[in-house]
VOBA-1610 file (N, C-alpha, C; in pm, whole numbers, padded with zeros to 5 digits, always signed):
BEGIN
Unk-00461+02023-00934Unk-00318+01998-00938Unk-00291+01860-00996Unk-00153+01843-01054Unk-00142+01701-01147Unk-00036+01668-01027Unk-00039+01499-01002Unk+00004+01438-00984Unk+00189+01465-00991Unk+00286+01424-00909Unk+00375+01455-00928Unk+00467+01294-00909Unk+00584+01298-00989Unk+00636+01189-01057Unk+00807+01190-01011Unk+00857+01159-00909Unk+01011+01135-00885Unk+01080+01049-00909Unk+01226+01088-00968Unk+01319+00978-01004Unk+01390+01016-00900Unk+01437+00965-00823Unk+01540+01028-00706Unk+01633+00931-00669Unk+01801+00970-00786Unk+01930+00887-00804Unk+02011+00920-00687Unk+02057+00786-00590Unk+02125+00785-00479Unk+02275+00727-00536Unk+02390+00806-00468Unk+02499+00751-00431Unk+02539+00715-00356Unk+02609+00580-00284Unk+02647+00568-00111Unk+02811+00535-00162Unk+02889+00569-00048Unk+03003+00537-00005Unk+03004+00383-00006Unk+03159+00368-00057Unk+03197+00198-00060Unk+03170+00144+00059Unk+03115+00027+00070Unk+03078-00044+00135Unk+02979-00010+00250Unk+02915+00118+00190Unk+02727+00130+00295Unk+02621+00116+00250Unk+02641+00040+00142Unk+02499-00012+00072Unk+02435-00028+00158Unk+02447-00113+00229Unk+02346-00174+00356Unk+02246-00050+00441Unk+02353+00018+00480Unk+02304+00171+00553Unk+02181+00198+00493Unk+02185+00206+00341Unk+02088+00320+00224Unk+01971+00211+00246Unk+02040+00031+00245Unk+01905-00054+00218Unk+01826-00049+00407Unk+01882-00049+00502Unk+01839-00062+00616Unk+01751+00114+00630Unk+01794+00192+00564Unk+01715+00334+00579Unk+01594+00337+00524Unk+01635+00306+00413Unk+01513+00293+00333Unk+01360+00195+00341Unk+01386+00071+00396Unk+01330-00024+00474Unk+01261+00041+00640Unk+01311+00137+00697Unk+01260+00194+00809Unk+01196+00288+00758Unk+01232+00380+00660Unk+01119+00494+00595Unk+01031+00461+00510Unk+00992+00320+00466Unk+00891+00301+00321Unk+00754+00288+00406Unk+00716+00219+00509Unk+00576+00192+00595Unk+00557+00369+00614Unk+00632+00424+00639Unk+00603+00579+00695Unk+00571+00662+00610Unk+00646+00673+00485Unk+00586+00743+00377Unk+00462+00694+00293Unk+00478+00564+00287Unk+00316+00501+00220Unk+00177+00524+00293Unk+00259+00596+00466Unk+00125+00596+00488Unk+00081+00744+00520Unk+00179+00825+00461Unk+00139+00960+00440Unk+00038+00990+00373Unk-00028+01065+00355Unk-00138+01121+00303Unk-00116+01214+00153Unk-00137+01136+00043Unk-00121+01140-00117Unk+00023+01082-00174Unk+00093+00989-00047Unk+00193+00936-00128Unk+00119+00749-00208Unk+00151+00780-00325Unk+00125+00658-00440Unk+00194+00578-00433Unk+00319+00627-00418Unk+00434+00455-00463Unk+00520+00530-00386Unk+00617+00480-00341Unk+00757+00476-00301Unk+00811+00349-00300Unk+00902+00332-00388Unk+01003+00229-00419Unk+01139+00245-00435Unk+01226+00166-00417Unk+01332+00177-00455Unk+01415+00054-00498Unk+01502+00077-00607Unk+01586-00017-00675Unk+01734-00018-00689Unk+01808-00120-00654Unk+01947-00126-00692Unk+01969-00119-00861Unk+02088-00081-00891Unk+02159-00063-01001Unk+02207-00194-01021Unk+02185-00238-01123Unk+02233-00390-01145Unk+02381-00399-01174Unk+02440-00277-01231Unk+02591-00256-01269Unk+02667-00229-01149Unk+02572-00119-01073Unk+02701-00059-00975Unk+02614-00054-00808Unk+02649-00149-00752Unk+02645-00138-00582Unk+02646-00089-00505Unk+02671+00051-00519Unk+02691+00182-00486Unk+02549+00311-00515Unk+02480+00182-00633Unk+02404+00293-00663Unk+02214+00251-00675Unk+02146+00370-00624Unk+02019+00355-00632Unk+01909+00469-00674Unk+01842+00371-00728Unk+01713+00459-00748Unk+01585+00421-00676Unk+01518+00549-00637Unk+01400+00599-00565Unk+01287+00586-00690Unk+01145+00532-00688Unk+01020+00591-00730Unk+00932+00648-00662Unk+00912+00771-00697Unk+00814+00842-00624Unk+00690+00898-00656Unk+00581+00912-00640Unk+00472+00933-00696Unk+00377+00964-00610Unk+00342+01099-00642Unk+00269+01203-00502Unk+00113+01220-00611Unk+00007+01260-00515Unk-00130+01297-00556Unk-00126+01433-00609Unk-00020+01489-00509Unk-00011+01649-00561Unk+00126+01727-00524Unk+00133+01797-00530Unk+00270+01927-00506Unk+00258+01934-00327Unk+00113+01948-00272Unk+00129+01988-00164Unk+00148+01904-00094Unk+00104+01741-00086Unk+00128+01648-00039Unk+00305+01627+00003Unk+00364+01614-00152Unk+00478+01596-00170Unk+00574+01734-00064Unk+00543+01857-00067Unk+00580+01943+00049Unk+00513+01910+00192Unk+00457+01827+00222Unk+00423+01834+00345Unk+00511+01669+00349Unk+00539+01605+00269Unk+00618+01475+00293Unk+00802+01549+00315Unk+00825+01623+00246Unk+00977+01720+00290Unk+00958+01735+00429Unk+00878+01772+00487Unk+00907+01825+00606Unk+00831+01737+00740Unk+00823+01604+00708Unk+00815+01523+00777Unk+00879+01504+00922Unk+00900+01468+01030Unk+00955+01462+01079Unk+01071+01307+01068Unk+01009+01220+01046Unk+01103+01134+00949Unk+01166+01133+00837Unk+01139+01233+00774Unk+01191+01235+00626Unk+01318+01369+00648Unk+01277+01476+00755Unk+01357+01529+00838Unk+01452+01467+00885Unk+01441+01390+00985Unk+01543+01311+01037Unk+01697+01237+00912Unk+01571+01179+00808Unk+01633+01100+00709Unk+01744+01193+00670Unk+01721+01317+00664Unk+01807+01429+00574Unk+01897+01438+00628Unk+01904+01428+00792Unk+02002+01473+00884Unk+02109+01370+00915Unk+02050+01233+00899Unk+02135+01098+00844Unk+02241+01043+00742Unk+02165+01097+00603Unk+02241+01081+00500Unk+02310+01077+00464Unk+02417+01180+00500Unk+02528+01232+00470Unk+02659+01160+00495Unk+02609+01049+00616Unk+02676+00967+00713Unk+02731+00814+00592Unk+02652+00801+00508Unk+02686+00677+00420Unk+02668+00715+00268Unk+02623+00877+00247Unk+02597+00862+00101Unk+02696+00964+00024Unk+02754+00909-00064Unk+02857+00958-00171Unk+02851+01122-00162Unk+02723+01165-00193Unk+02707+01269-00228Unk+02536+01326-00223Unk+02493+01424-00262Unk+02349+01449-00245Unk+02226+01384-00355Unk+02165+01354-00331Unk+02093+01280-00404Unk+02046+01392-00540Unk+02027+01322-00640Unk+01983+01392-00760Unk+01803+01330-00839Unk+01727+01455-00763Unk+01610+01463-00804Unk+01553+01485-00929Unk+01482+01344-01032Unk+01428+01434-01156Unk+01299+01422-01155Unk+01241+01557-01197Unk+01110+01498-01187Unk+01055+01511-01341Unk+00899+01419-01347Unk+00884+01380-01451Unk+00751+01371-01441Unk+00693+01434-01631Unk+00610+01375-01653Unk+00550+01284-01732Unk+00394+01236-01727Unk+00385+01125-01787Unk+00347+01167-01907Unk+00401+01064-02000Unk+00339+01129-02157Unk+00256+00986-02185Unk+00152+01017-02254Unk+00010+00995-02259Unk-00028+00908-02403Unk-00066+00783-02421Unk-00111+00769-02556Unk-00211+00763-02619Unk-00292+00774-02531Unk-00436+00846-02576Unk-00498+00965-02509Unk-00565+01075-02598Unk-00573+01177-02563Unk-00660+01187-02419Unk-00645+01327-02377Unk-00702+01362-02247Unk-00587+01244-02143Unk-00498+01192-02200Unk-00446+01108-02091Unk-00502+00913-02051Unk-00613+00906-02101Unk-00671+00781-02058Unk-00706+00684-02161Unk-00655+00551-02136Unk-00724+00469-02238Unk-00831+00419-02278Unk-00816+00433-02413Unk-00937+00322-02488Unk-00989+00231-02438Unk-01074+00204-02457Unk-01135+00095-02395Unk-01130-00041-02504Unk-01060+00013-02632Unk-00973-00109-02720Unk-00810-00150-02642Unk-00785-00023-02577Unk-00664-00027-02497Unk-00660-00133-02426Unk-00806-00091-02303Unk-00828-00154-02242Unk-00842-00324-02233Unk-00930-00336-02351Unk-00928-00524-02352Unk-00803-00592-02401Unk-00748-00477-02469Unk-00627-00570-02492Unk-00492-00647-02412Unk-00479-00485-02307Unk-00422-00526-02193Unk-00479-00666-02090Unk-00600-00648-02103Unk-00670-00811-02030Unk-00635-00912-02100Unk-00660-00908-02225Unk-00679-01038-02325Unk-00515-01108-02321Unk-00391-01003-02259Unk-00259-01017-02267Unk-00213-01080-02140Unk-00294-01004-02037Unk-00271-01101-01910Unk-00255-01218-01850Unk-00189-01289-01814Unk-00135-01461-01796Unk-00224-01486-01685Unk-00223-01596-01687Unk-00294-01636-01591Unk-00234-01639-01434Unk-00306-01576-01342Unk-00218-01590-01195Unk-00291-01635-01121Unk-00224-01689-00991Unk-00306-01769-00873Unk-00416-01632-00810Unk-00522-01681-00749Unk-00584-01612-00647Unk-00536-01535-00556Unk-00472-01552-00503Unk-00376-01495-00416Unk-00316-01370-00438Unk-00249-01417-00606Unk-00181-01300-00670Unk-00249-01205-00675Unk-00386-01231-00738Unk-00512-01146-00746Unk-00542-01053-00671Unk-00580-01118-00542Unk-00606-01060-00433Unk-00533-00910-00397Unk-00386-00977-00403Unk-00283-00864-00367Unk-00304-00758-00507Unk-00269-00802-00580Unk-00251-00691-00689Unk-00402-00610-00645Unk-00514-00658-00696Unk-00650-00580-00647Unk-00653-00508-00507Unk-00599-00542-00410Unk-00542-00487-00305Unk-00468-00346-00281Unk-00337-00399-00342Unk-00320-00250-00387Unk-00342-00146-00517Unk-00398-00195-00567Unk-00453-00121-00676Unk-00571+00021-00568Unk-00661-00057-00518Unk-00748+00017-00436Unk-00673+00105-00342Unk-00586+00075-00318Unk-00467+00157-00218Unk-00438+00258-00265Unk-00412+00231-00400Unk-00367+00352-00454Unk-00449+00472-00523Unk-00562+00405-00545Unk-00679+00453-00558Unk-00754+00579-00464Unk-00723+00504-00318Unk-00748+00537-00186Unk-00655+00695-00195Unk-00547+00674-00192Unk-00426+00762-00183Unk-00437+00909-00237Unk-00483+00848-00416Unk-00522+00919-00525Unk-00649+01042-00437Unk-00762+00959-00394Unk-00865+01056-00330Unk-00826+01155-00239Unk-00734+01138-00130Unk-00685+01176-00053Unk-00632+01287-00097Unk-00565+01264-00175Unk-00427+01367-00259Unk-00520+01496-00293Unk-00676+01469-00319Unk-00718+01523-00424Unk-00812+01606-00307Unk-00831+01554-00193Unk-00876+01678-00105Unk-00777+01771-00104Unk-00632+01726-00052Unk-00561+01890-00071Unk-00530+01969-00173Unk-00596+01848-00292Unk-00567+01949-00395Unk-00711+02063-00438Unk-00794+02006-00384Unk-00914+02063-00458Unk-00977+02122-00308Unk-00987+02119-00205Unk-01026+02134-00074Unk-01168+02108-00072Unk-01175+01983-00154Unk-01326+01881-00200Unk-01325+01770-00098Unk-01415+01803+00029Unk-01406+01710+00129Unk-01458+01544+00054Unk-01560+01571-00027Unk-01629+01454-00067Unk-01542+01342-00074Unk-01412+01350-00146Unk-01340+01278-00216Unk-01319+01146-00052Unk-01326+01212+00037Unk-01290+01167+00142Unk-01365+01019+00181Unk-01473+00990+00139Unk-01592+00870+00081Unk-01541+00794+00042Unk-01469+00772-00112Unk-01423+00708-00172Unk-01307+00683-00134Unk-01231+00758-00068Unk-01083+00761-00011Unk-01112+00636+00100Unk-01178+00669+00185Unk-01182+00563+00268Unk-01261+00423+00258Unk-01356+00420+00154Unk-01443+00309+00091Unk-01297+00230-00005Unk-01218+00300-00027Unk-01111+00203-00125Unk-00966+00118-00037Unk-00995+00215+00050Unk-00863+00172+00174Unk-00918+00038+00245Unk-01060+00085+00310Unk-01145-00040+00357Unk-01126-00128+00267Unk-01165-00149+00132Unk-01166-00254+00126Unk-01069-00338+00023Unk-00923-00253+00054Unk-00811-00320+00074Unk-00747-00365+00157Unk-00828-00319+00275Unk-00776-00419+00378Unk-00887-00571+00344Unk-00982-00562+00359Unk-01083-00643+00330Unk-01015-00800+00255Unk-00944-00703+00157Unk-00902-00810+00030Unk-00749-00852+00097Unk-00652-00737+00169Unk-00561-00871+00194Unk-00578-00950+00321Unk-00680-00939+00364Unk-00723-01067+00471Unk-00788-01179+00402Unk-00826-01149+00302Unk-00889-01257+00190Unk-00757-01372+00126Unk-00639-01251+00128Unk-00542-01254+00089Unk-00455-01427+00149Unk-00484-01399+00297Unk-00427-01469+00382Unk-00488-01547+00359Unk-00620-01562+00363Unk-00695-01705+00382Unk-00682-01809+00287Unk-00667-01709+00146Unk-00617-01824+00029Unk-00467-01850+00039Unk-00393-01775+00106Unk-00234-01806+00082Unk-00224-01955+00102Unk-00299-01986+00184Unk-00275-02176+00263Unk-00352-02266+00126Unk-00446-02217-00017Unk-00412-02254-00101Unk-00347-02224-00254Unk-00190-02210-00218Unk-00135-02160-00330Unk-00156-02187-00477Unk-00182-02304-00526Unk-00239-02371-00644Unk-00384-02280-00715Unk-00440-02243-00593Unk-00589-02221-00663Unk-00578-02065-00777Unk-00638-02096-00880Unk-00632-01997-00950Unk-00791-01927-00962Unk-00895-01988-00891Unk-01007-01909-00924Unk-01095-01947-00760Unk-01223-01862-00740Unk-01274-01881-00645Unk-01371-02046-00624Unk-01374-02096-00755Unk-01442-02244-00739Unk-01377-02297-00702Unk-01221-02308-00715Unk-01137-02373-00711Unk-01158-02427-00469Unk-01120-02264-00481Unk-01164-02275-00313Unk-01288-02304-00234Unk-01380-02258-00315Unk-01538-02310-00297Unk-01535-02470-00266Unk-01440-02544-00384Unk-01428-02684-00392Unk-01352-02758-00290Unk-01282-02644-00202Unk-01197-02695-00072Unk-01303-02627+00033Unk-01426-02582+00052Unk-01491-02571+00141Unk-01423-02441+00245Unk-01371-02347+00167Unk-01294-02212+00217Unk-01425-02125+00186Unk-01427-02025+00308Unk-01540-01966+00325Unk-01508-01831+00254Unk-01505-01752+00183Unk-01468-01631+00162Unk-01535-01496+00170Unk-01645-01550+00162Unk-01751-01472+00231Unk-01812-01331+00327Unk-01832-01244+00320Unk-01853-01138+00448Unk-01719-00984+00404Unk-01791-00922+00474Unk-01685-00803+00493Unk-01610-00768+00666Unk-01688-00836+00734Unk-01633-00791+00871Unk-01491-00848+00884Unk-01445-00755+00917Unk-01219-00799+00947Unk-01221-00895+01057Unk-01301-00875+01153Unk-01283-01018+01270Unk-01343-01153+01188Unk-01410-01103+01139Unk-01468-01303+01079Unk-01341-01333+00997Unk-01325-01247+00918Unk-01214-01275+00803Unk-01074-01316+00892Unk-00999-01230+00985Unk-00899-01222+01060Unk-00921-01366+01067Unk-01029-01463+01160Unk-01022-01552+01266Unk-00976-01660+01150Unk-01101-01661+00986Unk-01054-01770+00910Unk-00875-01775+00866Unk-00811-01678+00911Unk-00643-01698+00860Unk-00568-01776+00984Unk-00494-01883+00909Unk-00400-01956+00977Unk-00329-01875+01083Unk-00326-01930+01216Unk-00238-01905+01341Unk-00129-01834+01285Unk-00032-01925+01187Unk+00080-01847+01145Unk+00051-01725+01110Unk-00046-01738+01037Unk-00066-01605+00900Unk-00071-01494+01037Unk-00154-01502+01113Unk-00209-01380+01206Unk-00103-01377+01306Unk+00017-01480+01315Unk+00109-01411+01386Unk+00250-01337+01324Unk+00233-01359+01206Unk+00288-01326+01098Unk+00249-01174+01068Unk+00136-01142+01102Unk+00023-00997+01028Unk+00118-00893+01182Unk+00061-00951+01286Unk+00085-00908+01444Unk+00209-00863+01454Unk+00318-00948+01391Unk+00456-00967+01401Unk+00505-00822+01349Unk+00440-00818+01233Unk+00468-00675+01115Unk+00428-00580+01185Unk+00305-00589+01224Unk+00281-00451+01285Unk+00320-00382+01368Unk+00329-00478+01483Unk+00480-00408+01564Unk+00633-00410+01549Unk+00698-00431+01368Unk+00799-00349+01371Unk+00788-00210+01285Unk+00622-00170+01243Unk+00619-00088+01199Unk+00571+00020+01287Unk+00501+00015+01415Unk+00448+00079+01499Unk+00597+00070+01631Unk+00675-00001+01668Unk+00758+00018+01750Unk+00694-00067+01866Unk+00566-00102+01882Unk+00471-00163+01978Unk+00474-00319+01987Unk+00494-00394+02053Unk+00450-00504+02109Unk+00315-00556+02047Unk+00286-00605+01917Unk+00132-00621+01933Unk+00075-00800+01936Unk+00007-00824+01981Unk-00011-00983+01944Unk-00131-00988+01841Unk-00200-01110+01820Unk-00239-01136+01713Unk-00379-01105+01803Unk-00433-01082+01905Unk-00569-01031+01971Unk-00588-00919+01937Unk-00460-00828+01969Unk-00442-00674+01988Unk-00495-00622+01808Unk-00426-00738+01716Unk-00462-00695+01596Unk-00569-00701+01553Unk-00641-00772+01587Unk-00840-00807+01603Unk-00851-00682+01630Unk-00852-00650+01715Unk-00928-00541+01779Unk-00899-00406+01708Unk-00750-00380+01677Unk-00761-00278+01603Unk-00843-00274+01496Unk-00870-00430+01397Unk-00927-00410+01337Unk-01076-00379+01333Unk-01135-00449+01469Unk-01280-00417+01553Unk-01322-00235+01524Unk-01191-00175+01588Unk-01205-00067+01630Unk-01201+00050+01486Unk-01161-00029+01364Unk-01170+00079+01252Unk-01352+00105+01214Unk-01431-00007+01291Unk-01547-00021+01270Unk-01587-00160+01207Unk-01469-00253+01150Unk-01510-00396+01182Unk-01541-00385+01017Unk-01657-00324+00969Unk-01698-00314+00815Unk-01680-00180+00784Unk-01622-00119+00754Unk-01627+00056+00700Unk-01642+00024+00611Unk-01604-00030+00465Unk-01660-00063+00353Unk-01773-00006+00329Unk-01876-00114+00430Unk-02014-00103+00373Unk-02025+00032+00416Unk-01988+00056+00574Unk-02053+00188+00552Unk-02032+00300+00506Unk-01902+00318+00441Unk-01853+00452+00368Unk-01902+00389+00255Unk-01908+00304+00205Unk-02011+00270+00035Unk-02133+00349+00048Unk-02241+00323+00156Unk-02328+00359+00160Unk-02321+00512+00248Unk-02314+00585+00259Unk-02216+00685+00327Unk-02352+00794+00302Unk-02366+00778+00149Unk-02530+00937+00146Unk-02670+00857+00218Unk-02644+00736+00283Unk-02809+00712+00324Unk-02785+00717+00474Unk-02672+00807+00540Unk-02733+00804+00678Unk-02696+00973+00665Unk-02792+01033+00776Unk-02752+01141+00832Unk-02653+01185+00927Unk-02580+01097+01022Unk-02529+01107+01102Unk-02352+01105+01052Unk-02293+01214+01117Unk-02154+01250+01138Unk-02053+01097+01130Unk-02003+01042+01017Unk-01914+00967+01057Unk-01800+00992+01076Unk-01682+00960+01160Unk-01556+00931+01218Unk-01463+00789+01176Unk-01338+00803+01117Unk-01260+00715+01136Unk-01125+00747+01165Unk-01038+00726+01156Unk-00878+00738+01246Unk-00826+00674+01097Unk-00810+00783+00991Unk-00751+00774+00874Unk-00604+00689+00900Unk-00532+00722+01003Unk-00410+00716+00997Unk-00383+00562+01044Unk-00426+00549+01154Unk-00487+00444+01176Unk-00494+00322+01034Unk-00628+00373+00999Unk-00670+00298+00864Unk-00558+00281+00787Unk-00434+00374+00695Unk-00367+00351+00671Unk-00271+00269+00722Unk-00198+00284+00847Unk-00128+00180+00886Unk-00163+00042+00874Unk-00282+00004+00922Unk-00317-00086+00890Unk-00328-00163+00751Unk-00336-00083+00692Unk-00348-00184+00525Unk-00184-00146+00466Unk-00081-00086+00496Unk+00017-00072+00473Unk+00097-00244+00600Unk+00047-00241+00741Unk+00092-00391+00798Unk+00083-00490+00708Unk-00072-00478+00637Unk-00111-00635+00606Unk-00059-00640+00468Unk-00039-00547+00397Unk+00033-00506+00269Unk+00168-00578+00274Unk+00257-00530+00361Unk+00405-00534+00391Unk+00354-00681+00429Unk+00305-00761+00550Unk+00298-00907+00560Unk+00270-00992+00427Unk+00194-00941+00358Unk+00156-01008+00212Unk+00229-01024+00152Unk+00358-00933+00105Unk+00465-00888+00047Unk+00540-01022+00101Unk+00585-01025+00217Unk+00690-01151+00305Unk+00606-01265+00228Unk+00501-01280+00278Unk+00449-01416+00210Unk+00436-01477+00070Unk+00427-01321-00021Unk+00424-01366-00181Unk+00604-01459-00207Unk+00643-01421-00143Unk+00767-01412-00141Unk+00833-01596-00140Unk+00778-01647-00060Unk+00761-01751-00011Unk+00680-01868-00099Unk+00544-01796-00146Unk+00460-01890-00193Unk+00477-01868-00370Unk+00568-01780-00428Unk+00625-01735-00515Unk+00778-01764-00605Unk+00875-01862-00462Unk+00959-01860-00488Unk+01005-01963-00598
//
């Protein structure tokens, strides 16, 4: 199954912009952490205040039907009506391609690098961050599309270690200037390891009450910055390594996918507040 591609144009009633932006802000952690959703975004109309657009981008058809009938996305439907003009207008779309089979050159390829500006570490981090996220997503999508458990390896080897990277994330945020890893080497910043508690402990007090803070307005829960250790303890501390290495053991592994997702969707959304800041 191919990938599926939404434009989804909102109207709201005079003066409930706010409504559409406060809805939408409570449903984006929930759908990102559905299982084969890619992107969900949304944008104001720069002309008219009244008006918005949705990006949507599913792994597959079935994903995208099992995101309809959400019980939040349910709810959302039953809401709507309350601030928005009229019914939303769905287009969907596909991608058209400039090199064949769909994928680029690898002249494509360097050129897009050779064009790239230079960005801080930080920036890095995040963008590489979610890049793997989506990556992650992509695998996922592609078990229900193919009912190819394997994919499930890589699905969770790419999620791991986007969380990995925005805890890396944090640790360089405290140096915004640095644009490469010598740079931090040269401030005696450890960057080092895959385990989420070593990494967690090197991020500033703020940063980790900042991470804690997010997670319980995305979970509804009370969490402190211990409670978030531990969840991270409890995904297995390194899954990385061990879903990397995943064909050299025999034994049955277990993780709490959903779980896993939330979690790199918290530290995602905290990263997001902070680019914000160290960006402005």
């Amino acid at each position: 199954m191919s990938a599926i591609n939404l434009l989804v144009l909102i109207e709201v009633q005079p003066g409930k912009r706010q409504q559409q932006i406060q809805a939408y802000e409570k449903l984006k952690p929930l759908v990102l952490a559905e299982l084969g959703c890619l992107q969900y975004d949304m944008f104001a109309d720069a002309s008219d205040e009244n008006k918005f657009v949705v990006v949507e981008h599913w792994a597959s058809q079935d994903a995208l039907d099992a995101h309809d009938q959400a019980p939040h996305m349910v709810e959302a439907d039953r809401l709507n009506p309350s601030f928005r003009a009229k019914p939303s207008h769905v287009i969907k779309m596909n991608q058209v391609d400039s090199c064949e089979e769909g994928y680029m050159s690898g002249e494509d390829i360097d050129k897009v690098l050779a064009d790239m500006p230079p960005r801080s570490l930080h920036r890095t981090l995040f963008n590489l961050a979610n890049c793997y996220n989506q990556c992650a997503d992509q695998s996922f999508g592609n078990i229900s599309a193919t009912s190819n458990a394997d994919f499930a390896a890589p699905a969770i080897m790419c999620k791991s270690f986007a969380i990995e990277l925005l805890l890396k994330f944090f640790i360089v945020a405290d140096y915004p200037t640095a644009f490469s890893k010598a740079e931090i080497d040269a401030e005696n910043v450890n960057l080092r390891g895959h385990f989420y508690s070593s990494l967690f402990d090197r991020i500033s007090t703020a940063g980790q009450s900042d991470i804690a803070k997010k997670h319980s307005e995305q979970t509804g829960n009370a969490v402190s910055s211990t409670d978030f250790r531990a969840i991270l303890i409890s995904l297995g501390d390194d899954p990385f390594v061990g879903w990397r290495y995943i064909y050299e053991t025999d034994e049955q592994k277990h993780l709490d996918v959903q779980l896993l997702s939330m979690t790199v969707s918290t530290l995602g959304l905290a990263a997001q507040d902070a680019l914000e800041g160290l960006e402005e």
